[in-house]
C-alpha positions in Angstrom: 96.8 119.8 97.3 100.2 118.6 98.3 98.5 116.3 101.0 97.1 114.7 97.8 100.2 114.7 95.7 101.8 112.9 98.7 99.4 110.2 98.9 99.0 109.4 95.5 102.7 109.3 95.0 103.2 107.4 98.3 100.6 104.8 96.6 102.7 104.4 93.6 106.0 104.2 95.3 104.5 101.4 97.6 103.1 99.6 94.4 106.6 99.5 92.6 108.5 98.4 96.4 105.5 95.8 96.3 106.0 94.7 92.9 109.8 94.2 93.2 109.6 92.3 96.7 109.9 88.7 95.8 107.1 86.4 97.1 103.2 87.7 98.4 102.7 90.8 100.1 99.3 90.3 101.3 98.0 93.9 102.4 95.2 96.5 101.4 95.6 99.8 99.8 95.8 101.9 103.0 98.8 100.0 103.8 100.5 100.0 100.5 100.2 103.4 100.4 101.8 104.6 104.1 104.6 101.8 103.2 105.1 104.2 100.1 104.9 107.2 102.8 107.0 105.9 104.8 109.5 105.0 102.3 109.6 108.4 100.8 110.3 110.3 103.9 112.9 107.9 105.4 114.7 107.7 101.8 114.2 111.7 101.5 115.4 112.3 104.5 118.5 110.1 104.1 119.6 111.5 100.7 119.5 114.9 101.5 121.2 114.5 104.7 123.8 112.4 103.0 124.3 115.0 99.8 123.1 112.3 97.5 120.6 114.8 96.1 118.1 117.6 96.8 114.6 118.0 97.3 112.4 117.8 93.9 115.4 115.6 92.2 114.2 112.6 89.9 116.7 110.6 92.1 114.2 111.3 95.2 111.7 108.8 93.6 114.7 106.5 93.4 115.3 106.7 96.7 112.0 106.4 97.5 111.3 103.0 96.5 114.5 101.7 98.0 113.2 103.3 101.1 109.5 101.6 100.7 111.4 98.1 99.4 113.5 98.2 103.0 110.3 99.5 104.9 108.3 96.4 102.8 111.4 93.8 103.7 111.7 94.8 107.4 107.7 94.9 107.6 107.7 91.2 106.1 110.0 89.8 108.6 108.4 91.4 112.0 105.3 89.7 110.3 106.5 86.6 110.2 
């Protein structure tokens, strides 16, 4: 179940990153969703190894769409 929680939460992290990143993002679902992944655990990661906050914090879905925006951003530009 948590496999699923991640996913579906990855998804909508990667929407929002997606959303907010100026211009076209042209990608499918399956890669919206690990950007979102991605994000999460590099932004998780980072916070709580920085005291910014602890695991299960509202903050951590904060952080993890910064994390997916800078994943989206440096994914855009290696693409180019």
């Amino acid at each position: 179940m948590a496999l699923l929680w991640t996913i579906v939460v990855g998804f909508v992290v990667g929407l929002i990153a997606r959303t907010i990143m100026p211009g076209r993002q042209v990608m499918g679902i399956i890669m919206t969703t690990l950007l979102g992944i991605g994000g999460a655990v590099v932004a998780g990661f980072a916070g709580q190894f920085l005291g910014i906050y602890q695991m299960g914090e509202p903050a951590g879905f904060v952080g993890a769409v910064v994390g997916a925006f800078v994943l989206l951003y440096v994914y855009d530009r290696l693409r180019r």
